[in-house]
LOVODREN-566619 format. One record per residue (C-alpha): residue number from 1; residue in three letters; x, y, z. Coordinates in Angstrom, 1 decimal. Example, Ala and Ser with C-alpha at 12.3 -4.5 7.8 and 13.67 -1.06 7.14 Angstrom:
2
+-----+------+--------+--------+--------+
| seq | type |      X |      Y |      Z |
+-----+------+--------+--------+--------+
|   1 |  ALA |   12.3 |   -4.5 |    7.8 |
|   2 |  SER |   13.7 |   -1.1 |    7.1 |
+-----+------+--------+--------+--------+
***
This chain:
327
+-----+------+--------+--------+--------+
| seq | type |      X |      Y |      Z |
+-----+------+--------+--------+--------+
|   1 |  UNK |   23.0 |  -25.5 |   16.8 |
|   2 |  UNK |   23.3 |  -28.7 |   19.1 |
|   3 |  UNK |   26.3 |  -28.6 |   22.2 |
|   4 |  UNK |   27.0 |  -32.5 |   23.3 |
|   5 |  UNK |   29.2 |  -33.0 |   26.7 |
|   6 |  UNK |   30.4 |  -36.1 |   27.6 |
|   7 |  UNK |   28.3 |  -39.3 |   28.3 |
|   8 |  UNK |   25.4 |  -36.4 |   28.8 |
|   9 |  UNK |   24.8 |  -36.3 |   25.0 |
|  10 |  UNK |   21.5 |  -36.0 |   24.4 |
|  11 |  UNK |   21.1 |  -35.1 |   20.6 |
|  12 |  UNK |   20.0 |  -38.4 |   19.6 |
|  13 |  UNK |   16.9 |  -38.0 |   21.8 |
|  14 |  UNK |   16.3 |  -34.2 |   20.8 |
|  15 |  UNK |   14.9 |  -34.1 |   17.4 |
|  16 |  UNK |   12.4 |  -36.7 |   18.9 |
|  17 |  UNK |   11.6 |  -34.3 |   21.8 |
|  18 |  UNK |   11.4 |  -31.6 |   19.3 |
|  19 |  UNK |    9.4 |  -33.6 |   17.0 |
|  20 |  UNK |    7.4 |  -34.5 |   19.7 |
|  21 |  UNK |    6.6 |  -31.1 |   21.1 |
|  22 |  UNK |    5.6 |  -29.6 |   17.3 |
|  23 |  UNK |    3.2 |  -32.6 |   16.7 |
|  24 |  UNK |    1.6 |  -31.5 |   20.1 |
|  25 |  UNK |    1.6 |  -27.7 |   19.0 |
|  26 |  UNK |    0.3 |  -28.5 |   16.1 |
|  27 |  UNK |   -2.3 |  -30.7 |   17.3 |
|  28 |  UNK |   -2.9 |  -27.9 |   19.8 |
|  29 |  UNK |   -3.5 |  -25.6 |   17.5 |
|  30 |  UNK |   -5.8 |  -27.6 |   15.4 |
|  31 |  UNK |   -8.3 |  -28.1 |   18.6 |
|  32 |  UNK |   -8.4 |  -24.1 |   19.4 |
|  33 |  UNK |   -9.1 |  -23.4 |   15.4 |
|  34 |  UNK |  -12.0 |  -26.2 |   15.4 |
|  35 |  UNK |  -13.0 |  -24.7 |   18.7 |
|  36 |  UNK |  -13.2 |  -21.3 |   17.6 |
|  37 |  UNK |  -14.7 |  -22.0 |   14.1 |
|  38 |  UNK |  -17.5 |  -24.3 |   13.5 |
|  39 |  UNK |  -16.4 |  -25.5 |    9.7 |
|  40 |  UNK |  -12.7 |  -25.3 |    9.8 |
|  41 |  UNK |  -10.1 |  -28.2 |   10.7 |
|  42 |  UNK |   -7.1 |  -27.0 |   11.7 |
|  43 |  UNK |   -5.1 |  -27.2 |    8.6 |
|  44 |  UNK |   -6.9 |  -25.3 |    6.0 |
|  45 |  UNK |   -9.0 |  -22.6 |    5.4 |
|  46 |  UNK |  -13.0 |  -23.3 |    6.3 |
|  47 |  UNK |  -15.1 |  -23.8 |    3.8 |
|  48 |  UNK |  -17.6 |  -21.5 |    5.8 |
|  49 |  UNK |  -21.0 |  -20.7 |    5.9 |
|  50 |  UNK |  -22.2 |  -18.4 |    3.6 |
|  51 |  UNK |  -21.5 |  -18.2 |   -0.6 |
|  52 |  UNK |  -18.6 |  -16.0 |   -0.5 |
|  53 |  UNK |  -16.7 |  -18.0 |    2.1 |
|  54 |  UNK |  -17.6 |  -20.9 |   -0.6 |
|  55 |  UNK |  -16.3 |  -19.1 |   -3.2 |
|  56 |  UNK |  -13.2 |  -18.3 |   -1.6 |
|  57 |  UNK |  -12.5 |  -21.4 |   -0.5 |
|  58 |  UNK |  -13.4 |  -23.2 |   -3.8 |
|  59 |  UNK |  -10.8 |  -20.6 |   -5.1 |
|  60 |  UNK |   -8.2 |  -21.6 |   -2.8 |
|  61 |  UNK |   -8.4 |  -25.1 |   -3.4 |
|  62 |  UNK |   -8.4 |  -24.7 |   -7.5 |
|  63 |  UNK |   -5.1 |  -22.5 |   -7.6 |
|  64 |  UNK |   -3.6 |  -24.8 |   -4.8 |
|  65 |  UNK |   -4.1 |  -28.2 |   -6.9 |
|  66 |  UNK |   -2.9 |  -26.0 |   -9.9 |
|  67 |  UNK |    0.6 |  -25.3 |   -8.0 |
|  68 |  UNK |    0.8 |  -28.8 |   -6.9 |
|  69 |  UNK |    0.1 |  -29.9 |  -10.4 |
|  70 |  UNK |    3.1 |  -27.6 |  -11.6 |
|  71 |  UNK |    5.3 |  -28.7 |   -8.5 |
|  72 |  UNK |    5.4 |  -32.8 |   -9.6 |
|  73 |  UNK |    5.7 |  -31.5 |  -13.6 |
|  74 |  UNK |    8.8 |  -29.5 |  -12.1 |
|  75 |  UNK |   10.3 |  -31.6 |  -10.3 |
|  76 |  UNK |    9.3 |  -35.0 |  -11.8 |
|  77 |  UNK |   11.9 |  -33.7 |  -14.5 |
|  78 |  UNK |   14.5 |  -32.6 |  -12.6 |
|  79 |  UNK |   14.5 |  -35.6 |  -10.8 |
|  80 |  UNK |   14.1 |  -37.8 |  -13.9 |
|  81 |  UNK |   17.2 |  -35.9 |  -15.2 |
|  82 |  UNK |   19.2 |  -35.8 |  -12.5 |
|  83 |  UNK |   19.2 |  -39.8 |  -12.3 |
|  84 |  UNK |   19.1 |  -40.5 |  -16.0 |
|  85 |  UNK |   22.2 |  -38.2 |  -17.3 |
|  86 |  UNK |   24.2 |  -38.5 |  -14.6 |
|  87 |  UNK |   28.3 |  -38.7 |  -14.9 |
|  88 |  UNK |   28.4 |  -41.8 |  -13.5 |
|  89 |  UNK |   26.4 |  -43.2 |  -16.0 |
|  90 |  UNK |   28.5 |  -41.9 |  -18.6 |
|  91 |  UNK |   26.2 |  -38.9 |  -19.7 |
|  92 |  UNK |   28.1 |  -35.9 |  -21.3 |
|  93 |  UNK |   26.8 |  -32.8 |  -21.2 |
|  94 |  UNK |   25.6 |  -31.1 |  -24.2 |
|  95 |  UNK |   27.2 |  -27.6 |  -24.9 |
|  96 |  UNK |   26.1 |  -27.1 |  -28.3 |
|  97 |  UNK |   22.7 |  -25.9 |  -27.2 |
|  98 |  UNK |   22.9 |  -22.0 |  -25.9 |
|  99 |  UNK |   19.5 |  -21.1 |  -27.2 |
| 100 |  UNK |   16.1 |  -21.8 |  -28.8 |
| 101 |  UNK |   13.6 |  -19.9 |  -30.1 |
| 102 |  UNK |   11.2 |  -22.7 |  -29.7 |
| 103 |  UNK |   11.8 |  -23.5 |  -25.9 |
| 104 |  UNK |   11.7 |  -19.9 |  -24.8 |
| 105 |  UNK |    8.2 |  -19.4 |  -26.9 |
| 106 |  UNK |    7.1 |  -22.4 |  -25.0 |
| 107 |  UNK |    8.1 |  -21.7 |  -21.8 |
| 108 |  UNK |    6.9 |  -18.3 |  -21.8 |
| 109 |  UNK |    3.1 |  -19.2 |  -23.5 |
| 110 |  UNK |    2.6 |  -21.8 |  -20.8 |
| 111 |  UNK |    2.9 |  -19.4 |  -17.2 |
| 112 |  UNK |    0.6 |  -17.3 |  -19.1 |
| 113 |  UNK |   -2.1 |  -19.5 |  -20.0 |
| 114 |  UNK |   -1.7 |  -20.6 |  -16.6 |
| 115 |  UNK |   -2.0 |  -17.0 |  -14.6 |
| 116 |  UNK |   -5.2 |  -15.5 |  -17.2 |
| 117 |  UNK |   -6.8 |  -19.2 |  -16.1 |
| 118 |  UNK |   -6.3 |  -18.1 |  -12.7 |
| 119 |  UNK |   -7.1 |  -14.4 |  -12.7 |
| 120 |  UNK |  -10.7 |  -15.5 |  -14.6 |
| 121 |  UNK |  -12.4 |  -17.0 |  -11.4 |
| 122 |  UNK |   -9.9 |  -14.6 |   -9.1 |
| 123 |  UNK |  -11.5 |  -11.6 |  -10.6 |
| 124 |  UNK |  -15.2 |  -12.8 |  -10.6 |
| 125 |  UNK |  -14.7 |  -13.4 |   -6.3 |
| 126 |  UNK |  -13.3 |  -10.2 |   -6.0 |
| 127 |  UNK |  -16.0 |   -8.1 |   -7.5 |
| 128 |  UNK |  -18.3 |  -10.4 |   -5.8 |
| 129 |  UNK |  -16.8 |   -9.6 |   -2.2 |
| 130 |  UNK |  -16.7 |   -5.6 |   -3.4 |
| 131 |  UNK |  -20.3 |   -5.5 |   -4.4 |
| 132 |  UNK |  -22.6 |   -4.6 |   -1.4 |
| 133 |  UNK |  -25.7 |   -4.1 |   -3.1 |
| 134 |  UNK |  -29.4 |   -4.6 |   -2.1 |
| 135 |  UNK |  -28.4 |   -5.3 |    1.2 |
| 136 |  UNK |  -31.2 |   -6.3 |    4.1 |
| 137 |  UNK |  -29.6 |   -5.1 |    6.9 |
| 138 |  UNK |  -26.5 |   -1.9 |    7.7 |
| 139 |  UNK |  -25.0 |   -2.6 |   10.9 |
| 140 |  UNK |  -21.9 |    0.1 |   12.0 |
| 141 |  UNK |  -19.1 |   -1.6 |   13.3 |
| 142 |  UNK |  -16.9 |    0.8 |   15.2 |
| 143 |  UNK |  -13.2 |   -0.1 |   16.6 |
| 144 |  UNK |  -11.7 |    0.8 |   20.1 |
| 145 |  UNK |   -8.9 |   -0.4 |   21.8 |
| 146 |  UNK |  -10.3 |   -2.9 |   22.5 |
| 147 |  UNK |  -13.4 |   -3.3 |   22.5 |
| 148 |  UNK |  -16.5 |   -3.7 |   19.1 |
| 149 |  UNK |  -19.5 |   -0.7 |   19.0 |
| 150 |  UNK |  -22.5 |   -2.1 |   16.7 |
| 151 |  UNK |  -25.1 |    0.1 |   15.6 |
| 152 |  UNK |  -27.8 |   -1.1 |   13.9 |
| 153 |  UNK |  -29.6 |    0.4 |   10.8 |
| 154 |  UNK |  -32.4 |   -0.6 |    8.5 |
| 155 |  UNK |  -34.7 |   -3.3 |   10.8 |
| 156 |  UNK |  -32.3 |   -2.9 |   13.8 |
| 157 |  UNK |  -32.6 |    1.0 |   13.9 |
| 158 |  UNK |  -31.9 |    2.1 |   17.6 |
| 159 |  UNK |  -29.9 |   -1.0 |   18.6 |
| 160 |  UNK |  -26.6 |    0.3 |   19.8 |
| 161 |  UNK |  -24.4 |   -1.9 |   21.9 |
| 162 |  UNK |  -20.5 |   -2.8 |   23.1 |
| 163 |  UNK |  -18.9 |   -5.6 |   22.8 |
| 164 |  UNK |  -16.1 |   -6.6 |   25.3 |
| 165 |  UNK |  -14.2 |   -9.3 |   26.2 |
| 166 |  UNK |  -16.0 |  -11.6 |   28.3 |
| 167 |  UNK |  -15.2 |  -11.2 |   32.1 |
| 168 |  UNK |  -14.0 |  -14.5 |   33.2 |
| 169 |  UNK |  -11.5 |  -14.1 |   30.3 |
| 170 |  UNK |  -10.7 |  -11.0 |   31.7 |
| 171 |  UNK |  -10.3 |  -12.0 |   34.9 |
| 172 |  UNK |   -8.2 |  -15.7 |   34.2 |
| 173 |  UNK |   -6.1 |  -13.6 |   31.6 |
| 174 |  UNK |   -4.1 |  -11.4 |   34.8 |
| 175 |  UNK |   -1.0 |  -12.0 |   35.9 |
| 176 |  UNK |   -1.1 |  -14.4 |   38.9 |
| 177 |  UNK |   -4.8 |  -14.6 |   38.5 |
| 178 |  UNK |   -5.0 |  -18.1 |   40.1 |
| 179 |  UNK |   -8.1 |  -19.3 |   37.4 |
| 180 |  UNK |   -7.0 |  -22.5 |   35.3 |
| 181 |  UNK |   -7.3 |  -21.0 |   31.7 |
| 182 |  UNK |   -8.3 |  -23.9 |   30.2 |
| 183 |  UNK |  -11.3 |  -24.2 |   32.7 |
| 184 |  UNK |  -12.7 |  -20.9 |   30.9 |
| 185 |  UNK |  -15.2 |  -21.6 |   28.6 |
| 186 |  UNK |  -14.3 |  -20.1 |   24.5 |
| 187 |  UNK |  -11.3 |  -19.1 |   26.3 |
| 188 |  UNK |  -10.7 |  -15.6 |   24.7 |
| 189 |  UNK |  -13.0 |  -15.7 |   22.4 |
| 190 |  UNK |  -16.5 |  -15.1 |   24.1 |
| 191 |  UNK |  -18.0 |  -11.4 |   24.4 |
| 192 |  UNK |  -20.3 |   -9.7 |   26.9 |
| 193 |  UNK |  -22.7 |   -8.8 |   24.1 |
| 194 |  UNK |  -22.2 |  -10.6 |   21.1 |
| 195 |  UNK |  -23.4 |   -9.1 |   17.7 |
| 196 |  UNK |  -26.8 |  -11.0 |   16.1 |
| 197 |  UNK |  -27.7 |  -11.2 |   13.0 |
| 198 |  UNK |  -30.3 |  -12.9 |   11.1 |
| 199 |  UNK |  -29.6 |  -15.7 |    8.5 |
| 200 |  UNK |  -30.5 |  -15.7 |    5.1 |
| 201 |  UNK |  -30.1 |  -12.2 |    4.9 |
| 202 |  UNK |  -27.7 |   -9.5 |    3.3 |
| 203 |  UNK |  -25.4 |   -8.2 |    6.2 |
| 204 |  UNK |  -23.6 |   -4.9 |    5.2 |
| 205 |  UNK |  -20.6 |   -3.9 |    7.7 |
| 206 |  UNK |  -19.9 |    0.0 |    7.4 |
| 207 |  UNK |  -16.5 |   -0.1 |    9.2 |
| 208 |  UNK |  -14.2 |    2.3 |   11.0 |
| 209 |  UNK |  -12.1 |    3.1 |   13.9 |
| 210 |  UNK |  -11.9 |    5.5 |   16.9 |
| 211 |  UNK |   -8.5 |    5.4 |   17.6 |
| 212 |  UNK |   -5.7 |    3.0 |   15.6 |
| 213 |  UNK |   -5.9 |    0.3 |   12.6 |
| 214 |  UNK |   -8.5 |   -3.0 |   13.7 |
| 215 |  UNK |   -9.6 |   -5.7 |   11.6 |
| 216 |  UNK |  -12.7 |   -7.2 |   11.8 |
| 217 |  UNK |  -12.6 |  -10.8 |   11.3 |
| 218 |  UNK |  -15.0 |  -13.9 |   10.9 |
| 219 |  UNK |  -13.1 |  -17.3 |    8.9 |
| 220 |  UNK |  -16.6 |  -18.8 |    8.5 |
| 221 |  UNK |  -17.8 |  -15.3 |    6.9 |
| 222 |  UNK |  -15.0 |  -15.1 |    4.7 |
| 223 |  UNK |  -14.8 |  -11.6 |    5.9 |
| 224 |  UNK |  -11.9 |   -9.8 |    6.9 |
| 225 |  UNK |  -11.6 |   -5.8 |    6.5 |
| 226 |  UNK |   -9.3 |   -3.4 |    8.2 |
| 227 |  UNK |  -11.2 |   -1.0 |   10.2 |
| 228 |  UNK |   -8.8 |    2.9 |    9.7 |
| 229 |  UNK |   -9.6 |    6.3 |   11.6 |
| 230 |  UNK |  -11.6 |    8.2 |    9.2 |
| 231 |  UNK |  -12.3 |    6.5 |    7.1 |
| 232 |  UNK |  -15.4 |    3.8 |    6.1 |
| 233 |  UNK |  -14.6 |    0.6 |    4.9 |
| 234 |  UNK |  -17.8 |   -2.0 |    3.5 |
| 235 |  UNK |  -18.1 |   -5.7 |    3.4 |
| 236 |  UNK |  -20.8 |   -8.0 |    3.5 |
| 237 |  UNK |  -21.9 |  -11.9 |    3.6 |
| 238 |  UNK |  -25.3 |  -13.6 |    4.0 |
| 239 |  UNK |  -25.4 |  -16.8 |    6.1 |
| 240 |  UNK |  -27.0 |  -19.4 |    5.0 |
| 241 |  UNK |  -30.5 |  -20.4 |    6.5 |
| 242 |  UNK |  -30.2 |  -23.4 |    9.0 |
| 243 |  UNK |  -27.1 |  -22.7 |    9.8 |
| 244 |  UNK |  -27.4 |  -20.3 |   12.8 |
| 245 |  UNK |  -25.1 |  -20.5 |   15.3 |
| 246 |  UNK |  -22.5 |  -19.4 |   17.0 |
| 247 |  UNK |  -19.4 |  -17.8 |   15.2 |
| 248 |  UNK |  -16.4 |  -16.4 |   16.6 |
| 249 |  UNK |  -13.5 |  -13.9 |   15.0 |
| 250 |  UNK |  -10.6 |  -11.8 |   16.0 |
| 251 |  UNK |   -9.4 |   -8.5 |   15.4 |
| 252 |  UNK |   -6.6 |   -9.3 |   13.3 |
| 253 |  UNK |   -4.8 |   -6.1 |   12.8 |
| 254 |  UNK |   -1.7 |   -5.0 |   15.7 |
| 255 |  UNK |   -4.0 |   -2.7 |   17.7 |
| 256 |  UNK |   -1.8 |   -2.4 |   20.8 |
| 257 |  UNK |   -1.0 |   -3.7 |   24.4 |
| 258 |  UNK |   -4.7 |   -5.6 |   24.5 |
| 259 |  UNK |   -4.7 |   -6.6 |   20.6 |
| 260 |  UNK |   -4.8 |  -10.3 |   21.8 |
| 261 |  UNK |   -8.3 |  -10.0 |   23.9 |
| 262 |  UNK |  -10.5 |   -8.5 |   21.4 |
| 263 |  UNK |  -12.7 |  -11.3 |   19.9 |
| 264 |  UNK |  -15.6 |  -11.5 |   17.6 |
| 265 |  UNK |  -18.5 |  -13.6 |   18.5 |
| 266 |  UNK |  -21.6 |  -13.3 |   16.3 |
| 267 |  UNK |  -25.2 |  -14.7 |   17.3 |
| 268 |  UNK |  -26.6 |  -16.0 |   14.1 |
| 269 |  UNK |  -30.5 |  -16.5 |   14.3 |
| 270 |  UNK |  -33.7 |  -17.1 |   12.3 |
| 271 |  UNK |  -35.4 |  -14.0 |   10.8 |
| 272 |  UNK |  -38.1 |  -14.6 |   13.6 |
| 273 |  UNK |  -36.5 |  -14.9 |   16.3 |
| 274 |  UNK |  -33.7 |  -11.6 |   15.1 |
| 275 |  UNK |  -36.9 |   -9.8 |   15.2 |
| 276 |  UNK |  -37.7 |  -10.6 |   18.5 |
| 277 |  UNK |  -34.3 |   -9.8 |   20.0 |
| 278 |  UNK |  -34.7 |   -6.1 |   18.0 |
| 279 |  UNK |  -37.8 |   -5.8 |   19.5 |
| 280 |  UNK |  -36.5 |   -7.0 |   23.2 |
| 281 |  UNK |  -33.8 |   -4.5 |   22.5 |
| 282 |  UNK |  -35.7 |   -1.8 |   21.8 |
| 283 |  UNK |  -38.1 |   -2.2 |   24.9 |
| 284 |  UNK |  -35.0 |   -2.2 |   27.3 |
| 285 |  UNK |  -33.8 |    1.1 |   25.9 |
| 286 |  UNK |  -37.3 |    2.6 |   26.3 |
| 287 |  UNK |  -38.0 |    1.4 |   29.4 |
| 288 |  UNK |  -34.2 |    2.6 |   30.5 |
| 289 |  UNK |  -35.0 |    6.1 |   29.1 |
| 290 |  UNK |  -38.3 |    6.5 |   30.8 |
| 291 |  UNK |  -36.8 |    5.5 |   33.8 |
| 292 |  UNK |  -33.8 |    7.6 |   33.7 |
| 293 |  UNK |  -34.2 |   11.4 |   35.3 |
| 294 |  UNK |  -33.5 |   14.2 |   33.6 |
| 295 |  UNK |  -31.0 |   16.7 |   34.2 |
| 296 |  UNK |  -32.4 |   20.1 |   34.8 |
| 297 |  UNK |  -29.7 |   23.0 |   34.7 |
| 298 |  UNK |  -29.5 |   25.5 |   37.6 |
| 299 |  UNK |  -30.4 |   28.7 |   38.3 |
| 300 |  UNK |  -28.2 |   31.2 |   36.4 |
| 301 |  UNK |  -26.6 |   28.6 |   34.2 |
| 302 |  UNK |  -26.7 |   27.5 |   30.6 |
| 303 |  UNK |  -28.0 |   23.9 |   29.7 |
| 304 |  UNK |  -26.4 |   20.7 |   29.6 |
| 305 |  UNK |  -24.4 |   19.8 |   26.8 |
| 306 |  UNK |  -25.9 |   17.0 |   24.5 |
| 307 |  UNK |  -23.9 |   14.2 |   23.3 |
| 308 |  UNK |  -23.5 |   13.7 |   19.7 |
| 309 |  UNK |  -21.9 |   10.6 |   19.8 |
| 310 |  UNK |  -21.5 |    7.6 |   22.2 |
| 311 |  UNK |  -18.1 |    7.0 |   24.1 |
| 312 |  UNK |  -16.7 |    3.9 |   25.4 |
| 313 |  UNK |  -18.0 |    2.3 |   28.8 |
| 314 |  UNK |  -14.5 |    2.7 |   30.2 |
| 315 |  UNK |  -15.0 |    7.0 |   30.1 |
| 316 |  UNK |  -12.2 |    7.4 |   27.8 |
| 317 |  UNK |  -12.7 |   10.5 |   25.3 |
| 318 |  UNK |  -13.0 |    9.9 |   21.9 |
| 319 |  UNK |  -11.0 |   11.6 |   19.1 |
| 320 |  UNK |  -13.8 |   13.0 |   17.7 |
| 321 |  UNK |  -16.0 |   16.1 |   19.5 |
| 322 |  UNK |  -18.4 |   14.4 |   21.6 |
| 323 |  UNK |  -20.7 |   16.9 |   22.8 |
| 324 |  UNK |  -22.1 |   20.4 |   21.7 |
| 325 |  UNK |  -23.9 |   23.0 |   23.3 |
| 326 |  UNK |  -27.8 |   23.5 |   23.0 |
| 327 |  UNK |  -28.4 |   26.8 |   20.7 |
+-----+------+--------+--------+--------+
***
């Protein structure tokens, strides 16, 4: 609703200025999605870097020309009716014809032929996305609020990490913070320790959460699965080689107060140099175990308890028992 006053009437101008300020938006919006993922434009899904993003994308694209196809069939007759038997053309309408067996046979065949079309190549992505088979490498994604744990299985065994928003997003995301947002590098969307994988292999994702629904996202993946409190959730995609990389995701389920600062950034390198990162891994949490002193229990006292599972950075406990006594 538009209110005009007076010679102050400005609602010639406004649509403009509206127009104006959803091109920019748009446009806006176009830069951070091109930003944030390497193969997408803005205005469409990515076509992504690994054969199930392709897939799904190739998917996307086949039923969308099929509804545009149906859309100028549609309304090209309506249209062409509208104009040719009009009244004021001296068209009378026809009132003799309340029903045909013919038409409704016709009209009826057609949207099916259309959906089994459809549902063939729908079906066949589907049970490609489900099937996580002969896969390479496990890696356990756990959700916090809000914050990513990875745990490493298979070649990565004894990798275990968090990832967190990065800290000059943190810091440029407080209220009266003073820091220029858009002098923050991946605004957002960077991590303190991003997850790495290697390309041209399997990736499995064993999912779950420690607290409330997550969803761990990566458009150039093509994967997107909700991560629930007790329970495990699977998905998987394997990036092709030569195009390692940088990719970046969001957790797109409502998590809470924080939903909007937990990104996804994943480190996507050669076989060789994965293994070197495992084995750099492994050597720092040697070296920090060797170097850490053990706690001896007092005089008179039982032992300490040992932990069973690992709990956030920030100290807070975790739903689950965490510790349990030694025998």
């Amino acid at each position: 609703m538009s209110v005009t006053s007076g010679d102050n009437d400005d609602s010639t101008s406004r649509p403009f200025k509206t127009a104006w300020a959803r091109a920019l938006c748009v446009a806006s919006l176009g830069v951070a999605a091109d930003a944030g993922a390497n193969t997408s434009n803005g205005y469409n899904l990515p076509p992504g870097v690994t054969s199930l993003s392709r897939d799904i994308y190739g998917l996307h694209m086949e039923v969308f020309w099929v509804c545009v196809a149906i859309a100028v069939v549609v309304f090209g007759v309506m249209i062409y009716a509208l104009l040719k038997f009009r009244h004021s053309q001296g068209a009378v309408a026809d009132t003799t014809m309340v029903h045909s067996t013919r038409v409704e046979i016709i009209w009826t065949i057609i949207p099916v032929v259309i959906l089994v079309a459809m549902a063939i190549p729908a079906a066949r992505v589907i049970l490609m996305m489900e099937d996580t088979r002969s896969s390479e490498l496990s890696i356990r994604v756990t959700a916090y609020q809000w914050k990513w744990q990875y745990q490493y299985m298979d070649a990565g065994e004894g990798v275990n990490f968090f990832s967190t928003l990065a800290r000059d997003s943190n810091f440029a995301r407080q209220l009266n913070s003073g820091i220029d947002p858009t002098k923050v590098p991946n605004y957002l969307l960077e991590v303190d320790n991003p997850m790495v994988i290697p390309s041209g292999t399997k990736v499995r994702l064993l999912l779950t959460s420690q607290d409330v629904i997550h969803a761990w996202w990566v458009p150039d993946f093509g994967a997107k699965r909700s991560a629930v409190p007790g329970f495990v959730n699977e998905l998987w995609f394997r990036v092709d080689p030569g195009k390692e990389g940088i990719y970046r995701g969001q957790c797109t389920s409502l998590c809470g107060r924080d939903h909007g600062f937990m990104p996804i950034v994943v480190d996507v390198r050669t076989p060789g140099d994965f293994k070197k990162w495992v084995d750099e891994q492994k050597a720092a949490v040697k070296r920090a175990a060797q170097g850490a002193p053990v706690p001896q229990p007092l005089a008179g006292q039982p032992p300490p308890a040992q932990p069973v599972d690992s709990a956030p950075p920030d100290g807070r406990p975790l739903r689950s028992a965490q510790v349990m006594p030694n025998p």
